[in-house]
BALOBA-1460 file (C-alpha; in Angstrom, 3 decimals):
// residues 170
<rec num="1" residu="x" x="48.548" y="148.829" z="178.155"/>
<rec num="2" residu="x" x="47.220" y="145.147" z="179.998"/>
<rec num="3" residu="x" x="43.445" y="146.140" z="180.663"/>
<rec num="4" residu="x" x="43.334" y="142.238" z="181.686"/>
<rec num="5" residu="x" x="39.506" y="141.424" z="183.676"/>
<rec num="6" residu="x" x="41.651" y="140.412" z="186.525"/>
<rec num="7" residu="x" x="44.414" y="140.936" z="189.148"/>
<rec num="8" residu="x" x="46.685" y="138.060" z="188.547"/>
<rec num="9" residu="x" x="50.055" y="140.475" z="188.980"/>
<rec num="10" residu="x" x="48.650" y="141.200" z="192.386"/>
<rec num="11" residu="x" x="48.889" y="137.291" z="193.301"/>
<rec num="12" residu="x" x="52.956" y="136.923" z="192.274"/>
<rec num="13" residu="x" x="54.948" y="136.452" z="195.412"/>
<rec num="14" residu="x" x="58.135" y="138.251" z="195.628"/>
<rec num="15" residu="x" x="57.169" y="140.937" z="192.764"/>
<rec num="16" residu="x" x="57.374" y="144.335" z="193.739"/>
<rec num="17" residu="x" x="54.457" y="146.505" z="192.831"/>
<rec num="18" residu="x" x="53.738" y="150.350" z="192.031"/>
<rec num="19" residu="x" x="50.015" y="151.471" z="192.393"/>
<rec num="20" residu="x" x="49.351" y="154.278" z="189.394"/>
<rec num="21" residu="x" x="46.755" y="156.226" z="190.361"/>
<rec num="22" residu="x" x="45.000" y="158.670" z="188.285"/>
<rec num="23" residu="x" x="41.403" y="160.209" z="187.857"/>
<rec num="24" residu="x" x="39.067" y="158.264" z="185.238"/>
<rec num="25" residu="x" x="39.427" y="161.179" z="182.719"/>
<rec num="26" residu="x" x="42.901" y="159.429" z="181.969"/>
<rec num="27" residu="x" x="41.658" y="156.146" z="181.271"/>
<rec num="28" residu="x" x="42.271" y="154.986" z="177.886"/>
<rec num="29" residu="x" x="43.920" y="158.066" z="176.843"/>
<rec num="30" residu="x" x="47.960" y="158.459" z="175.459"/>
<rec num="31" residu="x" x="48.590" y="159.999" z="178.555"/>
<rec num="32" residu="x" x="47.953" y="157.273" z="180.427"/>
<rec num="33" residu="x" x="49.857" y="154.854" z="178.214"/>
<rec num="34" residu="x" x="52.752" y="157.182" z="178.464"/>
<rec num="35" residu="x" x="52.607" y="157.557" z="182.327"/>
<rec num="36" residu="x" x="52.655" y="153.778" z="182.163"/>
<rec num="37" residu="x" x="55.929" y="153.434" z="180.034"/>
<rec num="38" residu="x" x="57.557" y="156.661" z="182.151"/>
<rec num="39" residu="x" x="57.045" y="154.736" z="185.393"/>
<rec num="40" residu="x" x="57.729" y="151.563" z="184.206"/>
<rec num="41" residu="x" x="61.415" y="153.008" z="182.250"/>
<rec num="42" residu="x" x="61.947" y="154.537" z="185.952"/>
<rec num="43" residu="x" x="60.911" y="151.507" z="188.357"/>
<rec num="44" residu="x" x="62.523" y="148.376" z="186.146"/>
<rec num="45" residu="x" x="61.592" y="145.243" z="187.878"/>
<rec num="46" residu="x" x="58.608" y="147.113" z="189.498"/>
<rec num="47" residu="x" x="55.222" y="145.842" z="188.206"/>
<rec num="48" residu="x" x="53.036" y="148.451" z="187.508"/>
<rec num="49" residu="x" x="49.492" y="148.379" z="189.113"/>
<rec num="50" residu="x" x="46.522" y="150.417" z="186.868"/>
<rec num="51" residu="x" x="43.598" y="150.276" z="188.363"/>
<rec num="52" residu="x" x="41.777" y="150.763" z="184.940"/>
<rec num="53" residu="x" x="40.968" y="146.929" z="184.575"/>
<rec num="54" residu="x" x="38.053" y="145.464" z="182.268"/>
<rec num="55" residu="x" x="35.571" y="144.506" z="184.584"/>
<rec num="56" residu="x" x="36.815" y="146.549" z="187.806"/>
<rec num="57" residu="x" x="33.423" y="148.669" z="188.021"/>
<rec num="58" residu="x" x="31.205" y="145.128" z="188.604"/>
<rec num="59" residu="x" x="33.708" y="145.185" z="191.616"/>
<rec num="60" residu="x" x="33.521" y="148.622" z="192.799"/>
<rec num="61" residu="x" x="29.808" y="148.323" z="193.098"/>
<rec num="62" residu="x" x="30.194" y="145.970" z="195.294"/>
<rec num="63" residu="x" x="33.142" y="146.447" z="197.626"/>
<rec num="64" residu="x" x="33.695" y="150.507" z="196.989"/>
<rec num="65" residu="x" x="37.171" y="151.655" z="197.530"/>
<rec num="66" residu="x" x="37.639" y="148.505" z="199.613"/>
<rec num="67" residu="x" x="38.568" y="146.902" z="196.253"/>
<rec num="68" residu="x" x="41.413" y="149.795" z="195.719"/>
<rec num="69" residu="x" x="42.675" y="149.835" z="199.403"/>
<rec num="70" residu="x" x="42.869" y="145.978" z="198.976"/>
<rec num="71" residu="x" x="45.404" y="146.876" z="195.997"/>
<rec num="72" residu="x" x="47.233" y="149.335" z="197.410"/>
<rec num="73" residu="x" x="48.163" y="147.378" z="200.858"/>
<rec num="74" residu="x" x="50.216" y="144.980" z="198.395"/>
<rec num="75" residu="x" x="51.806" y="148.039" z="196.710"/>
<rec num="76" residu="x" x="55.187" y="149.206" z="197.589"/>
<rec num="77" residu="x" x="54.139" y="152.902" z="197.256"/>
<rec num="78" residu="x" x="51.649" y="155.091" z="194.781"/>
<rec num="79" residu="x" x="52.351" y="157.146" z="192.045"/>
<rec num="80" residu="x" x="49.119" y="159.404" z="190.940"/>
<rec num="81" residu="x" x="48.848" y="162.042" z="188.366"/>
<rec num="82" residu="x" x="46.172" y="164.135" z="188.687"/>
<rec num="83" residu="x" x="43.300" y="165.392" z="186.761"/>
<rec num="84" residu="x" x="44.084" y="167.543" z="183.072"/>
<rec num="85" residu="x" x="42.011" y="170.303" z="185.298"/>
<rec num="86" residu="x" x="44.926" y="169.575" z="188.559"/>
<rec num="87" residu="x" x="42.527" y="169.150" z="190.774"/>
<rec num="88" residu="x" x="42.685" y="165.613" z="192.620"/>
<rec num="89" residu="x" x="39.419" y="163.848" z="192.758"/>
<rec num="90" residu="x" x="37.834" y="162.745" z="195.986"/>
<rec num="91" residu="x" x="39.009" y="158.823" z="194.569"/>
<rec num="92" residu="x" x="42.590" y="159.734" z="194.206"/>
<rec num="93" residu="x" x="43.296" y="161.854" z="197.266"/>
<rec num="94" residu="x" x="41.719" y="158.725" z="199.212"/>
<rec num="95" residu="x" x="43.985" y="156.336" z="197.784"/>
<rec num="96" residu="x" x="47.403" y="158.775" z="198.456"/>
<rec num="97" residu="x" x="45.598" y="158.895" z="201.933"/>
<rec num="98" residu="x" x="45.671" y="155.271" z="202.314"/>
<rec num="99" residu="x" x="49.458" y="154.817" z="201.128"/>
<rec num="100" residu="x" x="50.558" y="157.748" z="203.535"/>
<rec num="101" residu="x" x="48.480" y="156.200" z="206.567"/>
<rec num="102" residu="x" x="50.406" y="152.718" z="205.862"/>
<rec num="103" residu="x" x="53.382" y="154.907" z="206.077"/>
<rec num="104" residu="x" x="54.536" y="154.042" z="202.354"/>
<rec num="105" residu="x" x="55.173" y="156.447" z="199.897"/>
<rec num="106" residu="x" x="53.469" y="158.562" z="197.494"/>
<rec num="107" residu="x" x="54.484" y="160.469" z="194.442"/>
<rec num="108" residu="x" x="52.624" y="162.453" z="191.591"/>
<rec num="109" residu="x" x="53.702" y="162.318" z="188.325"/>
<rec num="110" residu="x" x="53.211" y="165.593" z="186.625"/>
<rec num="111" residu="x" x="50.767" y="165.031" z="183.517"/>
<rec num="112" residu="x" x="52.663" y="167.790" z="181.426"/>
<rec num="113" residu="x" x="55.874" y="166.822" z="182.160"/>
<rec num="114" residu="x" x="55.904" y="163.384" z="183.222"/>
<rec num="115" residu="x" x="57.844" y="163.982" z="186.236"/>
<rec num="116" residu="x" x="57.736" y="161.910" z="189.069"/>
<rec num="117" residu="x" x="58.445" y="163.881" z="192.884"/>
<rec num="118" residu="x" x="58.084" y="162.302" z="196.139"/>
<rec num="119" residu="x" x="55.302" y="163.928" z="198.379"/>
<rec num="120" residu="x" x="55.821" y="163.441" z="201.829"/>
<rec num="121" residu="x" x="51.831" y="163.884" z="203.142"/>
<rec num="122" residu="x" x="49.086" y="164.033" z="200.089"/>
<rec num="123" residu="x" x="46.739" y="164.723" z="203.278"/>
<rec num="124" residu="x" x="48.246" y="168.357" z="202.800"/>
<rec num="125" residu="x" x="46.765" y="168.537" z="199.172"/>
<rec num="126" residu="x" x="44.490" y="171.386" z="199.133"/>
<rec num="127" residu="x" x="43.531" y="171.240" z="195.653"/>
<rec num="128" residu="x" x="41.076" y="168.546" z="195.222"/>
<rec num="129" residu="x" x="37.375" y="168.122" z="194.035"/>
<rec num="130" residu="x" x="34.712" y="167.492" z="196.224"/>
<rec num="131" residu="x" x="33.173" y="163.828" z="195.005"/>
<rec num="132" residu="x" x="29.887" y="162.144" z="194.376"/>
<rec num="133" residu="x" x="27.908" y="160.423" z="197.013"/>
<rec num="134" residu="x" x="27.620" y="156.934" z="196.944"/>
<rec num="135" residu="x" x="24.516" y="157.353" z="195.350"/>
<rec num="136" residu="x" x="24.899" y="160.132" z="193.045"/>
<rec num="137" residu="x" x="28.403" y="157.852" z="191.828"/>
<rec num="138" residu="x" x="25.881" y="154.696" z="191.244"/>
<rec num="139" residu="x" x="23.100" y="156.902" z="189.337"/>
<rec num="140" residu="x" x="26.546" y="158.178" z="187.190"/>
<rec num="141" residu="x" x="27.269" y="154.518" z="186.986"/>
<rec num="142" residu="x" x="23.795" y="153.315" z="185.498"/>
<rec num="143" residu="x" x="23.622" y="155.845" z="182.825"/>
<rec num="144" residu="x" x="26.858" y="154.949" z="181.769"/>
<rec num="145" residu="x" x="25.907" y="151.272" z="182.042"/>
<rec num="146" residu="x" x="22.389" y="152.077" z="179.886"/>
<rec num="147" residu="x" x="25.119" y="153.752" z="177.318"/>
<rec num="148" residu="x" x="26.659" y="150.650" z="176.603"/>
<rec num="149" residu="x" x="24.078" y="148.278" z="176.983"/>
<rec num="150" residu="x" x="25.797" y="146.038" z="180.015"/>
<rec num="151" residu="x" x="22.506" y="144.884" z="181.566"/>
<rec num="152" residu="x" x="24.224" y="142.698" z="184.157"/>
<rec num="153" residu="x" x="25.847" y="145.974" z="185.914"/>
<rec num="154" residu="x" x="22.437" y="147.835" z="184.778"/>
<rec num="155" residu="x" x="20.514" y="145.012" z="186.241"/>
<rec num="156" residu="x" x="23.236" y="145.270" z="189.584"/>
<rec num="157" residu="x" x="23.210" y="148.918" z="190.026"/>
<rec num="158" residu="x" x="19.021" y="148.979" z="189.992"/>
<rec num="159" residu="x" x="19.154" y="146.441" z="192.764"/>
<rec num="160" residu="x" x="21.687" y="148.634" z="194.838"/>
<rec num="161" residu="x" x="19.639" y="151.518" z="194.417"/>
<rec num="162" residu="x" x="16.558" y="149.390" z="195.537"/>
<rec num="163" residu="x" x="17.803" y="148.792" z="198.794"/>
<rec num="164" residu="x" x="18.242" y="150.391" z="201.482"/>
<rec num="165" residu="x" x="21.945" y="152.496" z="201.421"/>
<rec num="166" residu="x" x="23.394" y="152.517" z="205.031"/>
<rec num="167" residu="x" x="25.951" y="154.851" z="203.909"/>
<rec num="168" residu="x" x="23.586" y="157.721" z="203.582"/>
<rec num="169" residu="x" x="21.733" y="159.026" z="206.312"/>
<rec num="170" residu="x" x="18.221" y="159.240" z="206.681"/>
């Protein structure tokens, strides 16, 4: 699997591209390695877009899911497999959102099987979890970043949660 710190795939002219989403309790597992290899096998000369990148939750903090949507507009279509519970988060439900309002495709790729099926609107999913708040996701965030000592995202998320959040009402 290419956990590379940055996006250089995303910067190839000409090279058709696959976003593969899937919920954070994925990341780094065999299932996700295998989803990887099933989609690639099916989509040859596709290049595969996982979001799990080194260095993508610096990003996040900053931009939100304007650093995914940014991805997926130079995607051809999505693939997603959900959660081992089958519930979609709140993140990947957004993102098949985003692909079906930019009229391209979406498809979910069945995390016991590994089948892929064409869904023609993921708004329709009615089994998803509700998500954090912004905040709530940054406090997750910093205790995380506290567990593995990365004081320049520590030192990042303190200053977000300093200020003032415009996102939440007051």
């Amino acid at each position: 699997m290419n956990n590379k710190s940055n996006f250089t795939e995303l910067l190839q002219e000409g090279t058709n591209k696959i976003y593969f989403g899937h919920a954070g309790d994925w990341y780094n597992t065999p299932q996700e390695k295998k989803g990887m290899l099933v989609i690639s096998k099916q989509y040859p000369g596709y290049n595969v877009i996982n979001p799990n990148r080194k260095g993508y939750d610096k990003r996040y903090l900053k931009l939100g899911f304007d650093l995914f949507f940014n991805i997926i507009e130079q995607c051809e279509f999505g693939i997603f497999m959900p959660p081992k519970n089958g519930h979609w988060t709140v993140g990947i439900y957004e993102e098949a959102a985003y692909f079906h309002r930019l009229r391209k495709k979406v498809y979910v790729i069945d995390p016991a099987t590994y089948k892929i099926t064409f869904i023609k609107d993921p708004t329709n999913i009615k089994s998803y979890e509700t998500g954090l708040t912004k905040r709530g996701e940054i406090h997750r965030r910093a205790e995380g970043a506290e567990n593995e000592g990365d004081e320049e995202l520590r030192e990042l998320i303190r200053q977000m949660i300093d200020s003032e959040m415009p996102w939440e009402k007051k």
